[in-house]
C-alpha positions in Angstrom: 116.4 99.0 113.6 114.1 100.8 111.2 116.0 103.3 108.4 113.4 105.8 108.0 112.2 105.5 104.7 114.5 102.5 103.6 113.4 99.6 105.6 110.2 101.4 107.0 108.9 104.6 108.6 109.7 106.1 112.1 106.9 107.4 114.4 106.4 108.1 117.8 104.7 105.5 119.7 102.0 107.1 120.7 101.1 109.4 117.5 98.5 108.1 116.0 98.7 110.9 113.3 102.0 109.9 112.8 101.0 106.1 112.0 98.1 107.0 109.7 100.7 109.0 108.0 103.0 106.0 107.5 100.3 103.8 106.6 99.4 106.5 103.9 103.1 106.8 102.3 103.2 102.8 102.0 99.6 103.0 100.5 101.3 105.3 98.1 104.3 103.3 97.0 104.3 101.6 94.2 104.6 97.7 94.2 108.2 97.5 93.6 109.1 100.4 95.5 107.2 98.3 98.6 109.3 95.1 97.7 112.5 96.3 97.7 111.7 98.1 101.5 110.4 94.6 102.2 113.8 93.4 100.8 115.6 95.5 102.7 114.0 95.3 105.9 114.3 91.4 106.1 118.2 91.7 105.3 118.7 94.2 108.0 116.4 91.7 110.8 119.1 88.9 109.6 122.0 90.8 111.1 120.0 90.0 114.5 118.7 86.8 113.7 119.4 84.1 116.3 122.6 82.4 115.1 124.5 85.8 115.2 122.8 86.5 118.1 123.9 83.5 120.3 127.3 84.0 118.5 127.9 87.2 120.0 126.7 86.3 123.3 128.8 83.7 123.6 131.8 85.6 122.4 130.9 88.0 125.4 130.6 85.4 127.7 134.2 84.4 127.1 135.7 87.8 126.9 134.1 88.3 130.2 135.1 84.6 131.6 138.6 84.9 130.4 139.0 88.2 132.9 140.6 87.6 135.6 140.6 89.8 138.7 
């Protein structure tokens, strides 16, 4: 769900070099520039918030329901 360098930065799980390198490019950004990825991070997690969430499952649900075989 990350955008690599929009709404975060990508590493491998187990690359510690990797997250210290992260940690140093959002130590580098400027307050704003850090606000508006925080901006645009939270407005990507809505799209999976729970609301659309249980929405969609339940429009599954009745897709899969409505099958008959």
């Amino acid at each position: 769900y990350v955008v690599n360098g929009e709404t975060g930065f990508l590493c491998k799980p187990f690359d510690a070099d990797g997250f210290a390198s992260a940690i140093s490019k959002l130590e580098s950004m400027d307050t704003k520039q850090r606000n508006e990825m925080s901006r645009k991070c939270i407005y990507m997690a809505d799209e999976f918030g729970m609301e659309i969430s249980h929405k969609e499952r339940l429009d599954i649900y009745k897709t899969v329901l409505s099958i008959k075989s």
